[in-house]
C-alpha positions in Angstrom: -15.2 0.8 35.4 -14.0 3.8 32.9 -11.8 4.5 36.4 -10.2 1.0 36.4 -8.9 1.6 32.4 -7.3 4.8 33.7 -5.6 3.1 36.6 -4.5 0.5 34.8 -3.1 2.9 32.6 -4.4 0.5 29.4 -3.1 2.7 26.2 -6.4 3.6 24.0 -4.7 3.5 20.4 -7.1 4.9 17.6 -4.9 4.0 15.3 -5.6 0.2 16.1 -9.3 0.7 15.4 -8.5 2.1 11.9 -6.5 -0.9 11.5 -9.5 -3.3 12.8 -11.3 -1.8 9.5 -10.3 -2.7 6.0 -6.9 -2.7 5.1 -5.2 -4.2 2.3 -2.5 -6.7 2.2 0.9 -5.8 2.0 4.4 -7.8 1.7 6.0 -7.7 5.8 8.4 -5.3 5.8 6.5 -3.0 2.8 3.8 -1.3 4.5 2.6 2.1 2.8 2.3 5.1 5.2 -1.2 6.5 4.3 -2.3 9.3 6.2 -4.9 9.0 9.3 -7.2 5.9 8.0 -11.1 7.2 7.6 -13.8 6.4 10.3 -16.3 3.4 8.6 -19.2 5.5 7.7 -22.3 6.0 10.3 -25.1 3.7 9.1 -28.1 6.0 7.9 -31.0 7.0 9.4 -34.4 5.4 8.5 -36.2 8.7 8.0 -33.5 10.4 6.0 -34.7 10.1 2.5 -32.0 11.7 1.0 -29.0 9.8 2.4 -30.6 6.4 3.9 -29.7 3.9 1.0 -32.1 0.9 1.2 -31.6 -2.7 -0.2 -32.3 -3.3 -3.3 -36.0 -4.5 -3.9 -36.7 -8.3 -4.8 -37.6 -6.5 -8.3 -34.3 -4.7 -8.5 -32.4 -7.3 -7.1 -32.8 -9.6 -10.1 -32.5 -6.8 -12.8 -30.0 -8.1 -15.4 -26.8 -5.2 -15.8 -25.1 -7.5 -18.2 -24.7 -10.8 -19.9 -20.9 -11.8 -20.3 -20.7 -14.7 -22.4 -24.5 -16.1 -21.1 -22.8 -15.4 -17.3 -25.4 -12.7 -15.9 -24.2 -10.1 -14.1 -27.1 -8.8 -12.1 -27.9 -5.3 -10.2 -27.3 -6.6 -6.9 -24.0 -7.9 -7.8 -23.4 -4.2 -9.1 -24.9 -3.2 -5.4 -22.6 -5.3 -3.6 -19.4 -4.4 -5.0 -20.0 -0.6 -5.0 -21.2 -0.7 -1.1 -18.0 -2.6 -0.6 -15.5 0.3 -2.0 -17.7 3.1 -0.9 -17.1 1.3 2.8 -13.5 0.5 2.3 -12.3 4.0 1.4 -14.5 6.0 3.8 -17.2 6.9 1.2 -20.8 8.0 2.5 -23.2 5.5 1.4 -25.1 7.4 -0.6 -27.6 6.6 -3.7 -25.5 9.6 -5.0 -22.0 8.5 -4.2 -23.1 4.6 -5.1 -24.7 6.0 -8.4 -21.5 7.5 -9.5 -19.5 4.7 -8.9 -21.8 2.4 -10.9 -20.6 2.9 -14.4 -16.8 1.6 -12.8 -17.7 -0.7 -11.0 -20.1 -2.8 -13.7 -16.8 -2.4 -16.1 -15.0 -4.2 -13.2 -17.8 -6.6 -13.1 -17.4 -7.4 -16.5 -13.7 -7.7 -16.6 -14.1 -10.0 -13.6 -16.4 -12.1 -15.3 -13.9 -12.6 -18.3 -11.0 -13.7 -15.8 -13.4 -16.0 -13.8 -14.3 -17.9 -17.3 -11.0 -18.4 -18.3 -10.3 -20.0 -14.5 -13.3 -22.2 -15.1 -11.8 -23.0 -19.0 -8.5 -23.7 -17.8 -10.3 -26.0 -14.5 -8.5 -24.4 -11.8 -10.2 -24.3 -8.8 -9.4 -21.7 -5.9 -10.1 -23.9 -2.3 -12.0 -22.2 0.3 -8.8 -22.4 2.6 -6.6 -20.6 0.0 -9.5 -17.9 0.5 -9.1 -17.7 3.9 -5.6 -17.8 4.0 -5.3 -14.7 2.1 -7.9 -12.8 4.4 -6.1 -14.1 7.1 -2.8 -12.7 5.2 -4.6 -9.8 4.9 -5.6 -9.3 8.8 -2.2 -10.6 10.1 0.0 -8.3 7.7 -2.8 -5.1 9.5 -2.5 -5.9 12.6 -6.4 -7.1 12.6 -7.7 -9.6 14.8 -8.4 -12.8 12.9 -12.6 -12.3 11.8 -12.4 -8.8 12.2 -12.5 -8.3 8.3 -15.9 -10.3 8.2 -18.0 -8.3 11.2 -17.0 -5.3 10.2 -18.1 -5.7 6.8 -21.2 -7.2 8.0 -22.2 -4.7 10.6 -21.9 -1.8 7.8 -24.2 -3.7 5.2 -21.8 -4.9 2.8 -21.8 -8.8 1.7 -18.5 -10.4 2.9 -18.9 -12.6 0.3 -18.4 -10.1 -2.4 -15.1 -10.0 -0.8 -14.4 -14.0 -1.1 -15.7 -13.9 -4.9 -13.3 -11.0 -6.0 -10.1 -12.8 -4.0 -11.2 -16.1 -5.8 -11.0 -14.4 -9.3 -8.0 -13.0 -8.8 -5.8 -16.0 -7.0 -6.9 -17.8 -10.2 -6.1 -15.4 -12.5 -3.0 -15.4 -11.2 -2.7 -19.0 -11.5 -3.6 -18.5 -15.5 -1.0 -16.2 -16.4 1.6 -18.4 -15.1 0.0 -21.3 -17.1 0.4 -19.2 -20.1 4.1 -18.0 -19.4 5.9 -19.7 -22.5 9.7 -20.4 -22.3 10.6 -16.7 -23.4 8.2 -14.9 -20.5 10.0 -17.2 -17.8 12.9 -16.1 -15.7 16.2 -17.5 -15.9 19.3 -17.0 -13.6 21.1 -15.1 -16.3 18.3 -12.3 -16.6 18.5 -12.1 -12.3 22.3 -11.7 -12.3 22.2 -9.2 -15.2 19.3 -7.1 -13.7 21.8 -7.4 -10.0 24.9 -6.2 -12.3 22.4 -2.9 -13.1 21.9 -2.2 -10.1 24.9 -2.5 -9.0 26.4 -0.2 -11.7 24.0 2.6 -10.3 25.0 2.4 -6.6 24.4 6.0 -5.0 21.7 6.9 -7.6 18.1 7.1 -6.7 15.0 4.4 -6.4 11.8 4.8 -5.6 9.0 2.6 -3.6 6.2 3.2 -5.7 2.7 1.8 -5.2 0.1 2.1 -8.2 -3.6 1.8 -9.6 -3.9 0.9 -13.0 -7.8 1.9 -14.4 -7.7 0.0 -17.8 -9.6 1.9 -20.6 -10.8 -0.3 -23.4 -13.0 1.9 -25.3 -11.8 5.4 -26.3 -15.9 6.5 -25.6 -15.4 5.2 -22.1 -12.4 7.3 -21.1 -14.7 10.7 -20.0 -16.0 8.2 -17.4 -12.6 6.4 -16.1 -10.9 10.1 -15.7 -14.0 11.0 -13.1 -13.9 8.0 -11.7 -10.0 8.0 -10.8 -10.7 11.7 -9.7 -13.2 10.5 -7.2 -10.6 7.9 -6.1 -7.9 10.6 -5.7 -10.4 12.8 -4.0 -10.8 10.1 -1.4 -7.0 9.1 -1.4 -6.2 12.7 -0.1 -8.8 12.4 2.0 -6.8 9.8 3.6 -8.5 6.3 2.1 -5.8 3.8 2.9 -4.0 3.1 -0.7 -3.8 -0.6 -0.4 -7.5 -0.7 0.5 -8.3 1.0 -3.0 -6.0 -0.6 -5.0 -7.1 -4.4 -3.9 -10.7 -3.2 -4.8 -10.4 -1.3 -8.1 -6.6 -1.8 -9.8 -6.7 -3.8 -12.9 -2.9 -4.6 -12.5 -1.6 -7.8 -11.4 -0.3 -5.6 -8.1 -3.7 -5.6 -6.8 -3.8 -8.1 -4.0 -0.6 -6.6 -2.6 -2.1 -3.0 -2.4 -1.1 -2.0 -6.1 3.1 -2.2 -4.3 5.4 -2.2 -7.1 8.9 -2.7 -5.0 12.0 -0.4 -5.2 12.1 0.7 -9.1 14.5 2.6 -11.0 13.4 5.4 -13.1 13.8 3.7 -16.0 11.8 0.6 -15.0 8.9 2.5 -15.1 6.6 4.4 -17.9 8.3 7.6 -19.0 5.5 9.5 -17.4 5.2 7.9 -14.4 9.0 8.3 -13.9 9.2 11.5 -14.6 6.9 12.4 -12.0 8.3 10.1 -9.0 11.1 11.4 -9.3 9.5 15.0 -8.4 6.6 14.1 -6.1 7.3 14.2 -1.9 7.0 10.7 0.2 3.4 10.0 0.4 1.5 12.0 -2.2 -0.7 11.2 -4.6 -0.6 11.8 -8.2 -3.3 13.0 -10.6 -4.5 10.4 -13.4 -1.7 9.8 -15.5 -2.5 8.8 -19.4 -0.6 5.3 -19.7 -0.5 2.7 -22.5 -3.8 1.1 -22.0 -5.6 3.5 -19.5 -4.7 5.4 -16.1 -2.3 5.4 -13.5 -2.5 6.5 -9.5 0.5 6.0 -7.7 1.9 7.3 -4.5 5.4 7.6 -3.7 6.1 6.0 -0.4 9.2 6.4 -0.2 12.7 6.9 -2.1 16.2 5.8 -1.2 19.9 5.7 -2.8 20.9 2.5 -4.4 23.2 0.6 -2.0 22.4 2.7 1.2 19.4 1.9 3.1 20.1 1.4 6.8 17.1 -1.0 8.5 16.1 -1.9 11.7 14.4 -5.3 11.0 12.3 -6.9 13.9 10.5 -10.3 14.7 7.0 -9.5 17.1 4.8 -12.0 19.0 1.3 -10.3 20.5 -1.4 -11.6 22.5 -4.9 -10.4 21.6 -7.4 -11.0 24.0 -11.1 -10.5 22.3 -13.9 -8.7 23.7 -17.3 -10.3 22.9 -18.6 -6.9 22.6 -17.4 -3.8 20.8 -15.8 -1.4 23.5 -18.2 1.7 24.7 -15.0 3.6 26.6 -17.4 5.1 28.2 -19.4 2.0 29.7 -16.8 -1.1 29.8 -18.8 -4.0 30.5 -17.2 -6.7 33.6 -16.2 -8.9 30.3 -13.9 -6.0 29.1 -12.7 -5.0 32.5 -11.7 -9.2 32.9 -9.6 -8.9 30.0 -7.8 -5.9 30.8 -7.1 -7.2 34.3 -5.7 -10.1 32.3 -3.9 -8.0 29.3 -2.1 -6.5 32.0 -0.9 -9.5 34.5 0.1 -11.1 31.0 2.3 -7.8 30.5 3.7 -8.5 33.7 4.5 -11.8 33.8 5.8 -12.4 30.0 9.3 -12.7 29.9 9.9 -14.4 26.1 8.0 -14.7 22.9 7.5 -18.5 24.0 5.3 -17.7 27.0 3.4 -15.1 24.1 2.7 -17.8 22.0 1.2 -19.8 24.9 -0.9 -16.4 26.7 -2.1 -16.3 23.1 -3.2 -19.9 22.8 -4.4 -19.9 26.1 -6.5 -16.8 24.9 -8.4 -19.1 22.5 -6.5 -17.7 19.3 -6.0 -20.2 16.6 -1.8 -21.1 16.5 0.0 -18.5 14.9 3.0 -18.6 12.2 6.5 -17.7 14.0 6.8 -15.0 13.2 8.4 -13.0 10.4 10.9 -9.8 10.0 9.7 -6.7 9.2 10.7 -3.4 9.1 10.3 -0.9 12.1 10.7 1.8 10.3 7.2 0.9 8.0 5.2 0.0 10.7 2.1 2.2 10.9 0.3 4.3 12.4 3.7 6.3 13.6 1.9 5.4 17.4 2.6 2.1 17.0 5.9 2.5 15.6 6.8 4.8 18.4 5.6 2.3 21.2 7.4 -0.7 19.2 10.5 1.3 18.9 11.2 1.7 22.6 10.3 -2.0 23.4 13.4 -4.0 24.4 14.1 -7.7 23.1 11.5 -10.5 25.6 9.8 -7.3 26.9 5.8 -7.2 26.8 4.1 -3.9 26.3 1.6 -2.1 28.1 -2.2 -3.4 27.3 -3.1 -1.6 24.2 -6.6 -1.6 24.2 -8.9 -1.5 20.8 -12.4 -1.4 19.7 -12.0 -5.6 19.4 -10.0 -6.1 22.2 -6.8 -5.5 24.3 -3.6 -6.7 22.9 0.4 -6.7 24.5 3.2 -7.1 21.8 6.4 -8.0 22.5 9.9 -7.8 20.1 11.5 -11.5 20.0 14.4 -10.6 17.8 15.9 -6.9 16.2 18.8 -6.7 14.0 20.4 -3.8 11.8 21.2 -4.6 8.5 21.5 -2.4 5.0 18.7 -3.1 3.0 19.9 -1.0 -0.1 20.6 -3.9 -2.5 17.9 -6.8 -3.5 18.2 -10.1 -2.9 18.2 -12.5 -6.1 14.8 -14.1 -5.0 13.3 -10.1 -4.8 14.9 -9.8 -8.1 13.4 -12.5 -9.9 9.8 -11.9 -8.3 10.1 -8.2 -9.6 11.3 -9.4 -13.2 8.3 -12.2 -13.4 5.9 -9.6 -12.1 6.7 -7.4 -14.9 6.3 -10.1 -17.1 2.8 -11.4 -15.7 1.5 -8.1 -15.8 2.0 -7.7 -19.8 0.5 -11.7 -19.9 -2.1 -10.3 -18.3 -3.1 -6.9 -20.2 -2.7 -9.0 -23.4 -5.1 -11.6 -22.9 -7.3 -9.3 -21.5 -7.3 -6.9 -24.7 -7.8 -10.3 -26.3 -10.6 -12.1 -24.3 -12.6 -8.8 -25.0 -12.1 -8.8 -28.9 -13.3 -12.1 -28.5 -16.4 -11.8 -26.0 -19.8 -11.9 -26.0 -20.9 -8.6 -23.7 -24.3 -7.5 -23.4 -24.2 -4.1 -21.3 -28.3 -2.9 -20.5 -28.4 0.9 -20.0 -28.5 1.4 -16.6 -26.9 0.4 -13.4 -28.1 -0.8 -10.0 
């Protein structure tokens, strides 16, 4: 059967199976370009003492970490969540690396806990469909097959739940800081066109697409221990850790579900320091901490553009995905596998609009998909994939493309050229109220810990 995928001439893409592992969500059109995505981790062996990191023991397991306010916060909550980032940025799984990232990660725990009680006070409740839309959000925006997020996180040993409970807290935090926006935090029409007459005025200089995370620092005793841990980040970020994927798990800003993106800023829209050095760093770098009002900054630069110029090529894409209900040995395709490409590849054939897509698809047993949305050939990623996209012509299918999960043939329904240089007024106001929310939300935070209850035992997990 390996013979049959080379006649076929089925594309292996690598860069899908880094996409099949966890990526964070990004606005269509805004993807970052990280460099190659890390290989999930190799599960440990049994008889290696030194690297094989057990469950916690029933004992362990119920060890209190801290009391928030009478909430408990116990070590295999702290277990959980640090298995989850070590595993999303490509971190061994390691008592040593998890014991390091302990200290950060009860903080977050804490912080977490003080949002989630103000959800409850307030009596907003986050459905389990608004959940799993924004996983779904989260697969569709990667190019991941819908479930992928869950068996992958599964099959390494981190609770997919952990994920669900820190998506909750922050779609209802979210939902609290624009409870709490009074009549001078809102957004009016006159603040949009002014902020459009700014830009305007600086047409030809430079802006910058500028991603961020923000590692808040509320005790001054505390700030040894944030520095090492955003040096750990960074370490892994040049390692190649997708951004998104770091941000959505550890930044305190209100960015953080949309991989720490900020937009298109001008210089002066951001901190002094932070400006100052995006205006110096290279497309796709990452910085060192930067000392900010409240704590630390990471950001990359992803990319930088004059003010009025920025020539698009904007496409709408429809793909099939056809699942495998085994992982893919290349090496040892099982009849299953070789059915689906067989199929992949009479669907590439026969396909002559995004229609009969949406029907191979349905046919394929996929739940319906949205139609679908513009985005922006030239931030599609891995470059692969832009490369194969790029060279498609409108109602054509591509060749299978065969992943870990499955085979999958995309097709472009619609391209158009358009200058993207100047916002819209609905990308205006959602910058301006972000702004706004993010201060909301730093304030009450500084606040609901003057105010707290917070019982931190020495120790982690």
């Amino acid at each position: 059967m390996p013979s049959l995928l080379r006649k076929i001439h089925a594309r292996p893409l690598p860069l899908l199976w880094c996409l099949g592992w966890l990526c964070a969500a990004l606005p269509a059109g805004a993807q970052t370009q990280p460099a190659a995505a890390p290989v999930p981790p190799a599960k440990p062996q049994a008889n290696d003492a030194k690297t094989a990191v057990d469950s916690l023991d029933p004992e362990k397991e119920s060890r209190i970490v801290a009391i928030v306010n009478g909430d408990v916060i116990s070590a295999q909550d702290v277990d959980n969540r640090r298995r989850l980032f070590a595993l999303s940025s490509g971190l061994p799984v390691t008592r040593e690396v998890l014991d390091r990232l302990t200290p950060q990660v009860v903080r977050e725990l804490i912080d977490e806990r003080l949002r989630l009680q103000e959800v409850q006070r307030h009596k907003i409740a986050i459905s389990d469909k608004d959940i799993a839309e924004t996983i779904t959000n989260l697969e569709k925006r990667n190019n991941m097959p819908p479930g992928t997020l869950a068996r992958r996180l599964a099959s390494d040993g981190a609770e997919i739940h952990t994920l669900y409970d820190q998506t909750r807290v922050q779609l209802g935090w979210s939902r609290v800081l624009r409870e709490q926006m009074g009549v001078a935090d809102r957004v009016t029409e006159q603040d949009v066109d002014e902020q459009l007459r700014s830009i305007k005025a600086e047409t030809g200089q430079m802006e910058y697409h500028v991603a961020e995370i923000f590692l808040p620092i509320d005790e001054p005793s505390r700030a040894a221990d944030t520095q090492h841990f955003a040096e750990t980040v960074i370490q892994q970020l040049r390692s190649g850790a997708p951004f998104p994927v770091v941000a959505a798990q550890f930044s305190q800003s209100q960015t953080a579900l949309q991989g720490g993106d900020l937009g298109w800023v001008r210089p002066n829209q951001l901190e002094p320091p932070i400006a100052h050095l995006v205006q110096a760093m290279p497309a796709g770098a990452i910085s060192n901490p930067i000392p900010v009002a409240g704590g630390l900054s990471i950001v990359t630069l992803l990319a930088k553009r004059q003010i009025g110029n920025d020539p698009a090529t904007l496409i709408k894409i429809r793909q099939v995905f056809l699942k495998f209900a085994t992982p893919l040995d290349p090496q040892n395709p099982t009849e299953q596998q070789h059915n689906m490409l067989l199929r992949a590849k009479q669907i590439s054939d026969t396909a002559h609009s995004c229609d009969a897509m949406a029907a191979a698809d349905k046919a394929a047993g996929n739940p319906p998909r949205p139609d679908p949305t513009e985005i922006r050939l030239e931030t599609v990623n891995p470059p692969e994939l832009r490369a194969l996209i790029s060279k498609l012509s409108e109602n054509k299918p591509s060749e299978p493309l065969v992943t870990r999960e499955g085979i999958m043939v995309v097709m472009v329904c619609a391209r158009e050229e358009r200058n993207l240089g100047m916002p819209s007024k609905e990308e205006v106001m959602n910058q301006l109220l972000s702004q706004r929310v993010e201060l909301i939300s730093r304030q009450m935070m500084r606040d609901l810990h003057r105010r707290a209850s917070i019982d931190q035992r020495v120790g982690g997990a």
